[in-house]
Kinemage of the C-alpha trace (Angstrom):
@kinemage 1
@onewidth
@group {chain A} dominant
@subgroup {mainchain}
@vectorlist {calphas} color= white
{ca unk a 1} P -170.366 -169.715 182.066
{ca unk a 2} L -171.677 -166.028 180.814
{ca unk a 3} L -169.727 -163.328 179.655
{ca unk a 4} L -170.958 -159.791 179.350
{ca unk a 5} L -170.035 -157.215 177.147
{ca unk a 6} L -171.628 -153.986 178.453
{ca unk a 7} L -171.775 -150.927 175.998
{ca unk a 8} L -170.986 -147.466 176.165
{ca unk a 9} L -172.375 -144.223 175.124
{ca unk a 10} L -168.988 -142.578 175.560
{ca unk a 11} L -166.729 -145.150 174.727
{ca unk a 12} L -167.687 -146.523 171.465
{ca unk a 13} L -164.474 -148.019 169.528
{ca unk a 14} L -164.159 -150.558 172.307
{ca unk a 15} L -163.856 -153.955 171.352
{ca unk a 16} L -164.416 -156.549 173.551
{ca unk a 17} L -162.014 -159.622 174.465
{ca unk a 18} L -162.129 -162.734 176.212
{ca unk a 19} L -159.801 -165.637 176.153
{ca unk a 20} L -161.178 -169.354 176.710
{ca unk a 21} L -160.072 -172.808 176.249
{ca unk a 22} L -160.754 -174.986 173.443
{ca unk a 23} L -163.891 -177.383 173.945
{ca unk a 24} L -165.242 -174.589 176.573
{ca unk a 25} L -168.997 -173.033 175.546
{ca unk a 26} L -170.029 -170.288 177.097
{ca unk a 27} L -173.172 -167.652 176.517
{ca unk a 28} L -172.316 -164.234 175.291
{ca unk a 29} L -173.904 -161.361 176.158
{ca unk a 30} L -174.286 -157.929 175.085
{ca unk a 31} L -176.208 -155.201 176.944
{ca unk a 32} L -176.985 -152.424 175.135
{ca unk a 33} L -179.074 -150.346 177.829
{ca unk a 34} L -176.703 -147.631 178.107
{ca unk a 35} L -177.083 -146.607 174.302
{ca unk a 36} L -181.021 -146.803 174.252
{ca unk a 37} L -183.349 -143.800 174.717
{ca unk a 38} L -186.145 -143.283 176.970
{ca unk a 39} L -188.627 -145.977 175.820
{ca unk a 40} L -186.644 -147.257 172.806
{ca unk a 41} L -185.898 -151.271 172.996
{ca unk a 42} L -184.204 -153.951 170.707
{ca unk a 43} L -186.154 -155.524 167.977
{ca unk a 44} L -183.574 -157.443 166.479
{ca unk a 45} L -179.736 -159.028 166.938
{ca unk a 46} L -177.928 -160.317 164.155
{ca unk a 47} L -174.800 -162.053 165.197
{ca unk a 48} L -171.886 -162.885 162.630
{ca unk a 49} L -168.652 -164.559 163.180
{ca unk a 50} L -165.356 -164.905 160.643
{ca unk a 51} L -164.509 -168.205 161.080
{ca unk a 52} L -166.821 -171.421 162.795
{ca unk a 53} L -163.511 -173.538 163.056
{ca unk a 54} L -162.283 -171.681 166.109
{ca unk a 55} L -165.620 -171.097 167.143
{ca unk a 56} L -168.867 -171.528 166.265
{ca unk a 57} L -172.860 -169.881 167.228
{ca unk a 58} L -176.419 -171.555 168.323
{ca unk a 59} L -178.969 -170.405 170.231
{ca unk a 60} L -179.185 -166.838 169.633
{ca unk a 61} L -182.050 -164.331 171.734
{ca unk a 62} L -183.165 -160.754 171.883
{ca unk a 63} L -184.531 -158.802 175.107
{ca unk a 64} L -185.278 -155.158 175.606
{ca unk a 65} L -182.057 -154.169 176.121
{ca unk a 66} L -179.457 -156.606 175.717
{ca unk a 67} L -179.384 -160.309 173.519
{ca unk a 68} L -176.802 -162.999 173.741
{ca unk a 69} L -175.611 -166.267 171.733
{ca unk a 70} L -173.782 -169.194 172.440
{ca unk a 71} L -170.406 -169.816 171.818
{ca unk a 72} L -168.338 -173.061 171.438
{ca unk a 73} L -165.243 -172.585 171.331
{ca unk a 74} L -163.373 -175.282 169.189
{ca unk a 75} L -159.882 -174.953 167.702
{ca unk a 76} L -157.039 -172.901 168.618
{ca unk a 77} L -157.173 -169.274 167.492
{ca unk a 78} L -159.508 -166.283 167.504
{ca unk a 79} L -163.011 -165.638 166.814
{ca unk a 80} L -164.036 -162.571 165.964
{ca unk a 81} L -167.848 -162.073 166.502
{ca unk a 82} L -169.827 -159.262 165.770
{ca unk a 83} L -173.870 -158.279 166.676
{ca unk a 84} L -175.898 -155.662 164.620
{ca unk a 85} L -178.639 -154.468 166.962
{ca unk a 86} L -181.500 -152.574 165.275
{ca unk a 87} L -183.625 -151.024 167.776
{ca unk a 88} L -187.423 -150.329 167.739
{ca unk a 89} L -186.621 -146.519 166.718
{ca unk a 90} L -184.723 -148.370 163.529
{ca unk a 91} L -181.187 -147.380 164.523
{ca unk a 92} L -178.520 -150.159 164.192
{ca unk a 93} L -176.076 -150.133 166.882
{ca unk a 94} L -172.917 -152.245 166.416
{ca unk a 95} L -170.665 -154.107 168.791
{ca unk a 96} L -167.580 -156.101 168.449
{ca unk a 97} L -165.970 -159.055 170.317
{ca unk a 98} L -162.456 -161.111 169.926
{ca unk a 99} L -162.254 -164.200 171.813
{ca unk a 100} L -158.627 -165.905 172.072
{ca unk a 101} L -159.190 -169.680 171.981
{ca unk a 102} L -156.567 -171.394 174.118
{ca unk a 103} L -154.849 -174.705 172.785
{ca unk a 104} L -156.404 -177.572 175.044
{ca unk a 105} L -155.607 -181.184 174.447
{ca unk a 106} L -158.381 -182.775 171.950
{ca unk a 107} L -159.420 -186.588 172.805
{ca unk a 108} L -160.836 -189.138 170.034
{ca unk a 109} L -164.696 -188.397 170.754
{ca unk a 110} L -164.045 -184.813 170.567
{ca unk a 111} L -165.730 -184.336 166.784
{ca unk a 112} L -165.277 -180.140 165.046
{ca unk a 113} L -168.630 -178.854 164.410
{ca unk a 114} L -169.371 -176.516 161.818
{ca unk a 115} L -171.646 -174.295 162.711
{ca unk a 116} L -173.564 -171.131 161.084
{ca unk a 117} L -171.895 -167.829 160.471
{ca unk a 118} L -174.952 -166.107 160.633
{ca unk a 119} L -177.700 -166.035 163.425
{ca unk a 120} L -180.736 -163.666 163.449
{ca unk a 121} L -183.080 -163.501 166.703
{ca unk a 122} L -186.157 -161.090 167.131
{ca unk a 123} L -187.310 -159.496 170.539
């Protein structure tokens, strides 16, 4: 399952939500083409998140124009995730996402993971 969070020149205080279950992962993605100029690209994503109980990162890339993490969603709540891209020109461009974790029933083998808060990837 992918989500994408597409960015806008002319819409920039727009934050983007999502609502999944617990124990659901999903890849996260956030293009960015619309706010790059002619032959500018992304050099580096640095994604952040407030709280790794409700959900937690891995596997973070960075293309051209858009990058993306994974997201495992854990324990009931929200997870507020954020991405700092700094493009090739040096400008950072910021983008913000809320995902509403859904209560799901947990089972015994189900273990929380704690995973980082912080997750850099270069293009």
């Amino acid at each position: 399952m992918s989500f994408t969070n597409r960015l806008s020149a002319f819409f920039r205080g727009r934050v983007y939500f999502r609502a999944v279950y617990a124990a659901e992962s999903f890849e996260l993605v956030t293009e960015a083409r619309a706010l790059l100029e002619k032959g500018e690209v992304l050099a580096r994503a640095v994604w952040q998140t407030d709280d790794t109980m409700t959900g937690f990162l891995s596997s973070a890339t960075c293309g051209a124009s858009a990058c993306s993490v994974t997201v495992a969603a854990q324990y009931e709540g929200r997870a507020r995730i954020r991405v700092d891209l700094t493009t090739s020109k040096g400008r950072v461009i910021s983008a913000w996402h809320y995902i509403r974790v859904k209560p799901a029933p947990s089972f015994p083998d189900q273990a929380w993971v704690a995973g980082p808060r912080r997750l850099e990837a270069l293009a």
